[in-house]
LUMROLUM-870352 format. One record per atom (N, C-alpha, C, O): x, y, z; residue in one letter. Coordinates in steps of 0.2 Angstrom, whole numbers, plus 5000, padded with zeros to 4 digits. Layout:
<nodes>
XYZa
...
</nodes>
This chain:
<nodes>
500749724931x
500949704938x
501649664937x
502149664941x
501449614933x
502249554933x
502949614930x
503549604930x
502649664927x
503349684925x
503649764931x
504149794930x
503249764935x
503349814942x
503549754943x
504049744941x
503249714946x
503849644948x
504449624948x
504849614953x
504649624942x
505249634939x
505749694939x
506249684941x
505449764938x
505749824940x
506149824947x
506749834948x
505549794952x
505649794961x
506249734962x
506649744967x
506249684957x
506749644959x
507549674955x
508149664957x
507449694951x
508049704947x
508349764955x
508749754960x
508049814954x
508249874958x
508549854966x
509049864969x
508049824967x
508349794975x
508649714978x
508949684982x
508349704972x
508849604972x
508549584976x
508749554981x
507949594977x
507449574981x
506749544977x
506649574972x
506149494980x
505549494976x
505149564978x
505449604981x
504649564976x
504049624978x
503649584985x
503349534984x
503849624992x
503549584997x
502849624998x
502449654994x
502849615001x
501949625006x
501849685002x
502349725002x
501049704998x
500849764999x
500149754996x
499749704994x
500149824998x
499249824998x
499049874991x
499449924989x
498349854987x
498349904981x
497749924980x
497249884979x
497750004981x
497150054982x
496850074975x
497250094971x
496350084974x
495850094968x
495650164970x
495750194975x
495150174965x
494950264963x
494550224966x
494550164966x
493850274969x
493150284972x
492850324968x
492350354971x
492950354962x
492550434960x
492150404958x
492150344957x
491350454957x
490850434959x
490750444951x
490950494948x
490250374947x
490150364939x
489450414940x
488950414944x
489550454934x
488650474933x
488350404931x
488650364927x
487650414934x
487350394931x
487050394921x
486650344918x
487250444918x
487050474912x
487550404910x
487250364907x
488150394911x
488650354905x
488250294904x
488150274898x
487950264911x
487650184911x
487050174906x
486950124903x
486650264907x
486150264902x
486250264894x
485950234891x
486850304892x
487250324887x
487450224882x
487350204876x
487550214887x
487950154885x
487350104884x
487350064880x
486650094888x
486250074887x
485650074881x
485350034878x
485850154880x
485450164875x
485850134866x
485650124861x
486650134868x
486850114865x
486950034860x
487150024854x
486650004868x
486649924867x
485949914864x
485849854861x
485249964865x
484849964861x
485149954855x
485149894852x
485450024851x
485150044845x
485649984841x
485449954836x
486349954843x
486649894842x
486049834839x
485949814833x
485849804848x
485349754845x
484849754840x
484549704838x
484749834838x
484249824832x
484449824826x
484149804821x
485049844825x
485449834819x
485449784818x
485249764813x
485649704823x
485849664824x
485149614819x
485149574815x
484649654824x
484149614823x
483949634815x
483649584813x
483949674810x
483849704804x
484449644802x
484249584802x
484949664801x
485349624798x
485249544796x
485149504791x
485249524804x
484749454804x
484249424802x
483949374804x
483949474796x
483049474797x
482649434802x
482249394801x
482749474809x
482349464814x
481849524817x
481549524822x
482049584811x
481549634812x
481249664804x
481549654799x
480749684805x
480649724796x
480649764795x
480149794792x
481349794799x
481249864796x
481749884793x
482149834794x
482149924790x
483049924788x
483150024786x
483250054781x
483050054794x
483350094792x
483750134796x
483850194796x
484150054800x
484650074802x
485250054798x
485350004794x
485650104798x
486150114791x
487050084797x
487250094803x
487250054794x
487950064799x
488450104801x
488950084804x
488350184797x
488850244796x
488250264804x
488550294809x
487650264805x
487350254810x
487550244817x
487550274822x
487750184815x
487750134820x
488450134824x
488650114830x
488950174817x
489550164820x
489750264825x
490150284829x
489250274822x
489350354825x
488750354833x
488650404835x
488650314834x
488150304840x
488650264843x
488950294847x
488850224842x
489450174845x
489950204849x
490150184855x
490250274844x
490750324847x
490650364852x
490950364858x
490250384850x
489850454855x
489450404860x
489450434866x
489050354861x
488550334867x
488650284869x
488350264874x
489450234866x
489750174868x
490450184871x
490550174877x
490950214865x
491650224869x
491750264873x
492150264877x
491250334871x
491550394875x
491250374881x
491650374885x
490550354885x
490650324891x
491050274896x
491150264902x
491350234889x
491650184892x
492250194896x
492350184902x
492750234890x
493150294892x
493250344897x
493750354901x
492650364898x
492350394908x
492350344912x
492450364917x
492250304911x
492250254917x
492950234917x
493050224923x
493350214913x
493950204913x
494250224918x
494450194923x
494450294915x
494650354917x
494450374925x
494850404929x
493750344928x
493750354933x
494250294939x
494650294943x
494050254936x
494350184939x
495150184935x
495250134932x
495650224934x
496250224930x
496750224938x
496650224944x
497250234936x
497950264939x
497750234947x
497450264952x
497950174948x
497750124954x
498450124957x
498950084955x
498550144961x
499050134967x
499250074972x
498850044976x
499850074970x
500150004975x
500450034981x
500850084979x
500550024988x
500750034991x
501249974995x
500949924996x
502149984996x
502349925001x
502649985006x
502650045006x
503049925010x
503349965015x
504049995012x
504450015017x
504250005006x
505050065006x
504650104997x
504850164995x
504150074996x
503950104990x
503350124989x
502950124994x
503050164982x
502550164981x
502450174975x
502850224973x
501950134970x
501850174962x
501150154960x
500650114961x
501250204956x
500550224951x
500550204944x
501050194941x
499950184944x
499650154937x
499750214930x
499550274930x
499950194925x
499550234919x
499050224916x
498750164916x
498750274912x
498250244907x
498150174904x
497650154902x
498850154903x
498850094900x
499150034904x
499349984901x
499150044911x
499150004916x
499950004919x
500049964924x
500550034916x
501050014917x
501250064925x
501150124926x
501450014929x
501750054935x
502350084936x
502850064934x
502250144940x
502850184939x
503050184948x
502650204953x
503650144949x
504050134954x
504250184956x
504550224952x
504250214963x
504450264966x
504650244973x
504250254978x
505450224975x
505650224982x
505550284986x
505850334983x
505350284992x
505350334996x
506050374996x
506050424994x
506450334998x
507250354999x
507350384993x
507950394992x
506950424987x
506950444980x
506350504981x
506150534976x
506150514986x
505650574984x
506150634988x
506350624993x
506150684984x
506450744988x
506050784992x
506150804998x
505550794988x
505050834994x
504250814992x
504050774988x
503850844995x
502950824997x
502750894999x
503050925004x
502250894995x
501750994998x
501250924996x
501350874993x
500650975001x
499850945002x
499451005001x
499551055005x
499051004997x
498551054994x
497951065001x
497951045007x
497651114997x
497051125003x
496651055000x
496351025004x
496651044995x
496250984992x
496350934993x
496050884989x
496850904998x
497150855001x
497350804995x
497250744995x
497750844990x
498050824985x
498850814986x
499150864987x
499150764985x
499850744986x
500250764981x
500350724977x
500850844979x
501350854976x
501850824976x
502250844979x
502050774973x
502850724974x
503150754970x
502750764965x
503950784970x
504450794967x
504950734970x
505150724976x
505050704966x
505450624964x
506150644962x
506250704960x
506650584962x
507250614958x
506850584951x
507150614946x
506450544949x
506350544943x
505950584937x
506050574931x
505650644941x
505050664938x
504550704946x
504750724951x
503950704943x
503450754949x
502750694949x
502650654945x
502550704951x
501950654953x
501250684957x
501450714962x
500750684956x
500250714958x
499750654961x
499550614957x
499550654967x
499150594967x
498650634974x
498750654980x
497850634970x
497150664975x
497050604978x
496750554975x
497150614986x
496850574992x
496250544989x
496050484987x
495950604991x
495050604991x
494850574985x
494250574985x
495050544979x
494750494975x
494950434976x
494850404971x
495250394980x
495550354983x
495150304987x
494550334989x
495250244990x
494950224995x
495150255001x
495650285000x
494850275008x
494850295013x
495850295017x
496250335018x
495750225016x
496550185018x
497050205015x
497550185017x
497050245009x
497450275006x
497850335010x
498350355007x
497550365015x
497850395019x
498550395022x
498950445022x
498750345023x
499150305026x
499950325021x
500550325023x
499750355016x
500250365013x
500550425015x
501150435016x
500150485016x
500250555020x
500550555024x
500950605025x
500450485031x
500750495036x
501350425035x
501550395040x
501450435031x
502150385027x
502650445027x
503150445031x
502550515022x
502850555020x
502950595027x
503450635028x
502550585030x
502550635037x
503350605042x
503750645044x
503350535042x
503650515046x
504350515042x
504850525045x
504350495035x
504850535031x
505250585030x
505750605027x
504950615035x
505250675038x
505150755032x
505550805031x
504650735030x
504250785025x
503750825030x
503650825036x
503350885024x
503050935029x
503350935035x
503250905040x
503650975032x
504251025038x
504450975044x
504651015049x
504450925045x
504550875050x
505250835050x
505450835045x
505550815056x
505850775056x
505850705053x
505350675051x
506350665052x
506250595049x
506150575055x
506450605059x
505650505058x
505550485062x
505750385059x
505650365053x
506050345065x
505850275063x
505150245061x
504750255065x
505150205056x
504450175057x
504350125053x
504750135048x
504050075054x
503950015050x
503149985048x
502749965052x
503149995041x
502449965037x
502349875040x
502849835040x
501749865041x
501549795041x
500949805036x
500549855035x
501049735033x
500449705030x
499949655032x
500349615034x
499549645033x
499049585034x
498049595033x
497749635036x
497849545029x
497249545029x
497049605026x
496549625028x
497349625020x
497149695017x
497349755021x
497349815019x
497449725026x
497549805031x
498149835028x
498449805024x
498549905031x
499149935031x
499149965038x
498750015039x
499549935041x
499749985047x
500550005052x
500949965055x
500550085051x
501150095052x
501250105061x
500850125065x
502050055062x
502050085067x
502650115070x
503250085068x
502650155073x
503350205075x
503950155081x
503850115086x
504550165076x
504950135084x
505250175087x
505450225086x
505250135093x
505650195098x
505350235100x
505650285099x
504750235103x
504350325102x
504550355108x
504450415109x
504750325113x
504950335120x
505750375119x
506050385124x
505850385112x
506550425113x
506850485115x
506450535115x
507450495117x
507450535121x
507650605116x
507550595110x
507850665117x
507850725116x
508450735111x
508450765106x
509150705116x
509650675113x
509750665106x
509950685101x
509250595109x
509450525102x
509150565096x
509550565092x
508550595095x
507950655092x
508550675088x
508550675082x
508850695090x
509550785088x
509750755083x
509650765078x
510350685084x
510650645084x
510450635075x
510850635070x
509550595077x
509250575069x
509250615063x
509550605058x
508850685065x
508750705064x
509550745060x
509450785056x
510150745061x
510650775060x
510750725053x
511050745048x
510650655053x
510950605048x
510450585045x
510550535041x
509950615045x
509450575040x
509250605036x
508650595035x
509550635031x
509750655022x
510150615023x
509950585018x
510750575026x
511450545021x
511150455023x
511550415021x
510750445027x
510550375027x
509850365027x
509650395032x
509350325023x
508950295023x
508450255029x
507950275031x
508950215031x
508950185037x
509150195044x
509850195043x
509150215050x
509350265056x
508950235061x
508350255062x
509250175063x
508550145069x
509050155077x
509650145076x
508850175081x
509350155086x
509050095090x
508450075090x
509550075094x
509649995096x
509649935092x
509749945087x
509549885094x
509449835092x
510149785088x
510349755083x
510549805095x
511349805094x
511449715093x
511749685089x
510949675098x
510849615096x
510849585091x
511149535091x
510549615087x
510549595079x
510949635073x
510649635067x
511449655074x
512049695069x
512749655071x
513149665076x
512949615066x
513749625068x
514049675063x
513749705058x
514749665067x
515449705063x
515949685062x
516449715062x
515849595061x
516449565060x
516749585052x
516349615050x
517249575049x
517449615042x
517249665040x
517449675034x
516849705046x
516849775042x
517649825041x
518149805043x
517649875039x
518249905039x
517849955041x
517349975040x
518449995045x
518150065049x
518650105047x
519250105048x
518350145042x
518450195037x
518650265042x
519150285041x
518350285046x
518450365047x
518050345056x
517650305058x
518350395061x
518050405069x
517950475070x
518450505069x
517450505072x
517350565071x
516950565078x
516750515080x
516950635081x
516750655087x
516150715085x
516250765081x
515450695089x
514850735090x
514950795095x
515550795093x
514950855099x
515050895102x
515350875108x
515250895114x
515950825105x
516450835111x
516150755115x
516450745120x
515450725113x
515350695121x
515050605115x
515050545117x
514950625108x
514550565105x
515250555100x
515750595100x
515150485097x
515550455094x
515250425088x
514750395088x
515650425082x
515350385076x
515750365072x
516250385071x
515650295070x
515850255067x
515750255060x
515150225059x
516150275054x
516050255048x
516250195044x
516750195040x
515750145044x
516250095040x
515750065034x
515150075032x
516350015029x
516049985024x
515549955024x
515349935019x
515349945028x
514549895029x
514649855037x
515149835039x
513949865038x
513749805043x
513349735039x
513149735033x
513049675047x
512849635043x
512149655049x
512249675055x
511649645045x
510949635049x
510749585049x
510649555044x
510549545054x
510049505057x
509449485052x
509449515047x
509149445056x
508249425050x
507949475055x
507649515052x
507949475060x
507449505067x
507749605067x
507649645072x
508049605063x
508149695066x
507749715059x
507749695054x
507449775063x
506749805059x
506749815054x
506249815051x
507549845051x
507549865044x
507849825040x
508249845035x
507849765041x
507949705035x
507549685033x
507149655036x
507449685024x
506849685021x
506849595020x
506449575015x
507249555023x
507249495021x
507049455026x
506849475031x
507149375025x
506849325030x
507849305032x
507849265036x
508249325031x
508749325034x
509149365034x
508949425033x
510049355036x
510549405036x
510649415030x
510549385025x
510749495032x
510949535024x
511449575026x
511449605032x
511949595020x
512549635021x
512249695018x
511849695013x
512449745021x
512349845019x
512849855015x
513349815014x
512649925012x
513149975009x
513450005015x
513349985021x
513750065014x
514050095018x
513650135024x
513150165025x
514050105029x
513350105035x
513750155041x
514350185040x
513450165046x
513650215051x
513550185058x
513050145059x
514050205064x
513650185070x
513850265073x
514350305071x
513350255078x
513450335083x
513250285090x
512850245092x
513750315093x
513650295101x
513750375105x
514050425104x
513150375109x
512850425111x
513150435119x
513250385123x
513350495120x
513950495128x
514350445128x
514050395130x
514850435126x
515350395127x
515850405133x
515950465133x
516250365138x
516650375141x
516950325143x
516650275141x
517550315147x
517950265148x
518150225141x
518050165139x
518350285138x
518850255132x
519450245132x
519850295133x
519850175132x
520450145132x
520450095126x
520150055123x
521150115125x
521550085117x
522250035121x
522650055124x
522149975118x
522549925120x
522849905112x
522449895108x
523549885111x
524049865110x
523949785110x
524049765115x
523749745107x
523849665108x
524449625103x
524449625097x
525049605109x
525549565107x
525849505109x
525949495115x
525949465105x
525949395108x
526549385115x
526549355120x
527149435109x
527749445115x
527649485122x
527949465128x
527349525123x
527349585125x
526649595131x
526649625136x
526049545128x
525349545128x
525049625127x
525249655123x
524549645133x
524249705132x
524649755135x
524849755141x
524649805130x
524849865134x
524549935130x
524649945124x
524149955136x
523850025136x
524250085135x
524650115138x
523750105124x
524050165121x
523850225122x
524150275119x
523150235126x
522850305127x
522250285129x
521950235129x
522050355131x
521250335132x
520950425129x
521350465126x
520250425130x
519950495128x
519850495121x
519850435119x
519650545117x
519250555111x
519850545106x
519950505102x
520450615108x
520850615102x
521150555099x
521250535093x
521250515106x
521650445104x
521250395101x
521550355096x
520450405103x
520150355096x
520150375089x
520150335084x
520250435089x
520350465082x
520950445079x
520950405074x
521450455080x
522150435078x
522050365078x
522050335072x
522050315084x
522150255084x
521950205076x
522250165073x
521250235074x
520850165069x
520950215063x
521050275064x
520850195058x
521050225050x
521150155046x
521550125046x
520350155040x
520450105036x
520550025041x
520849995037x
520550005046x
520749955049x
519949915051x
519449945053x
520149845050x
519949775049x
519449755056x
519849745061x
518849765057x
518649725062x
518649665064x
518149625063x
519149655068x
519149565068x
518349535074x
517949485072x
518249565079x
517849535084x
517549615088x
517849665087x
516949615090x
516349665093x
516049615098x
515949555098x
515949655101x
515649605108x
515149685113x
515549735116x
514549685113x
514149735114x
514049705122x
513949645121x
514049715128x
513749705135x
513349755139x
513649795142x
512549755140x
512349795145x
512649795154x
512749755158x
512749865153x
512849845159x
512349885164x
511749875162x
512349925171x
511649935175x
511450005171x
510849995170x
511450045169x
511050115167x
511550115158x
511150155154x
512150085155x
512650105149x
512350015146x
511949975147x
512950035142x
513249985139x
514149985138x
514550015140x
514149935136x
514949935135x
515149895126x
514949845123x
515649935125x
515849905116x
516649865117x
517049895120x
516949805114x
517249785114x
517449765110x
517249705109x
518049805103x
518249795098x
518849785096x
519249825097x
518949705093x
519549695092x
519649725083x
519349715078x
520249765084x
520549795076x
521249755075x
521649725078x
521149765065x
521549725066x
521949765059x
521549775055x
522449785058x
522849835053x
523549795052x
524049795055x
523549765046x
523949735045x
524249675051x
523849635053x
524849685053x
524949645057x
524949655063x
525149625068x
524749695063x
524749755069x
523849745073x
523349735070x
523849745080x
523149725082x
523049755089x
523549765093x
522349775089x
522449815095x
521649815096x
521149795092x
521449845103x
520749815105x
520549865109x
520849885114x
519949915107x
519549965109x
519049945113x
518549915110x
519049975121x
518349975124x
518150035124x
518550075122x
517650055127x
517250125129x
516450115130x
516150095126x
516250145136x
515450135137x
514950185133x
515250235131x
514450175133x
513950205133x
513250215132x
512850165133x
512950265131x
512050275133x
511550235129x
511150195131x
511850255121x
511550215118x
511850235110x
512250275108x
511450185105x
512050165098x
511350175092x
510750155094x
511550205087x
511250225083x
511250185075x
511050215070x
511350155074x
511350105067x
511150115061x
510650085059x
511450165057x
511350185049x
511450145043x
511850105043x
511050165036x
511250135032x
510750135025x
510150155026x
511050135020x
510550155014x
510250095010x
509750105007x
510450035010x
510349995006x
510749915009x
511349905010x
510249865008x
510349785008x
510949765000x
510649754995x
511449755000x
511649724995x
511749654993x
511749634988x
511949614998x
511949544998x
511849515005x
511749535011x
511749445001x
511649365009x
512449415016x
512949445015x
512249395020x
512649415025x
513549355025x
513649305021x
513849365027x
514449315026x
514049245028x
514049195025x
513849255034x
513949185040x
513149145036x
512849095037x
512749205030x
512249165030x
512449115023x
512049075021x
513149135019x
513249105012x
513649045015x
513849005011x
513649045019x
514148995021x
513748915026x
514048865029x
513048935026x
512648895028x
512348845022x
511948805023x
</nodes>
């Protein structure tokens, strides 16, 4: 376990949080208990011969040690074997024990595909290797994993949002956003092979202050996406695995029906003067340029975005409304700015 510990921290620069660990239920004959019983006899009478606490001496120890084999280790070993290969579940991972207890880490975001037998038997193809893991020998609670892969957007399904809790031994998953609309669905669904993470809202808890906005690309003419070097997350936004802000890898935003786009020019001589409005002009306008300030506002049925850029000496300030904002990302890699600086 301490060295699965170690693995989960190395790989994600995080400790090992909350999880739950599920044991085998297969049912022991009773024959091994007998087996090993009568073992412990024919033991204690050697014991007792040797000790002269019996009178009799025709138990031999080439005996003793071939009974030992056959009616001591080979049941012990069934038992083992029954109770072996012990499953840890958290909320981005999951791994299996070896015969010799060593766990094998397997991040979600690392399985490529999942088939389910009729035997309610789990096939995992991993980037590491293939993985076989039967339900039905499991505790009950172990279920929980299937409909982990399901919402993973395995057997033939879409990726859906969802978040593991732990508490009290329990696991329970819950869907976000389940009220989404048909749109937003299409949207996830089209990005979720290239990010990990894909929650929509929770614009409250993301800045974009020093991010760089790498590339602006247009959805069928009506959605908009933002490619940049990273955002920062909140302690409070669903997919940060941490108790504070943490900065991302290469993240995404998507704004869903966009309109009333306008591009301003900001000069100290000159002040604001309006460069364009419409999709083309956002395209052209930002490239590799500096996020200085985001300012997100609900307004009565949209929202509205308010972004100052900044490209060398050059600075200029994009608004535009919309339905709603989609927030991607593969991975937490560091404290957030505003949190190293506390």
């Amino acid at each position: 376990m301490k060295r699965l510990m170690r693995i989960y921290q190395k790989k994600t620069g995080r400790p090992l949080p909350s999880h739950r660990l599920f044991r085998r239920i297969s049912p022991i004959s009773r024959w091994a208990f007998f087996l090993i019983a009568l073992f412990a006899v024919v033991f204690g009478w050697y014991l007792a011969e040797r000790l002269n606490f019996a009178d009799t001496d025709f138990m031999f120890w080439e005996f003793v040690a071939t009974i030992g084999v056959f009616f001591g280790l080979g049941p012990l070993g069934y038992i083992y074997l029954k109770r072996a290969h012990p499953i840890l579940l958290t909320k981005d991972a999951f791994a299996r024990a070896s015969l010799l207890g060593r766990y094998r880490l397997v991040f979600f975001k690392d399985v490529k595909k999942v088939k389910l037998s009729r035997r309610n038997r789990l096939r995992i193809k991993h980037a590491g290797g293939k993985m076989s893991i039967p339900l039905n020998v499991y505790e009950e609670d172990l279920e929980i994993l299937k409909t982990v892969f399901n919402y993973e957007g395995h057997f033939k399904k879409p990726r859906r949002p969802y978040k593991l809790f732990f508490e009290g031994g329990e696991v329970d998953l819950q869907e976000l956003n389940p009220a989404m609309n048909r749109t937003t669905s299409k949207i996830l669904e089209q990005f979720y092979e290239d990010y990990q993470y894909l929650t929509p809202g929770y614009l409250d808890d993301v800045s974009l202050y020093g991010a760089t906005l790498n590339r602006i690309r247009t959805l069928e003419a009506r959605h908009v996406t933002f490619e940049l070097s990273h955002i920062d997350i909140k302690r409070d936004h669903p997919d940060n695995p941490a108790f504070h802000a943490k900065q991302t890898d290469d993240a995404i935003l998507i704004f869903q029906d966009v309109s009333h786009a306008e591009i301003f020019k900001l000069e100290e001589k000159t002040g604001v003067e309006l460069l364009g409005t419409g999709f083309d002009s956002l395209k052209r306008a930002f490239k590799r340029a500096d996020i200085f300030e985001s300012d997100f506002k609900p307004l009565e049925e949209r929202m509205s975005i308010d972004i100052t850029i900044v490209q060398g000496v050059r600075r200029q300030r994009l608004r535009f409304t919309f339905k709603e904002a989609i927030v991607g990302f593969n991975e937490v890699v560091k404290d957030a700015w505003f949190e190293s600086t506390k």
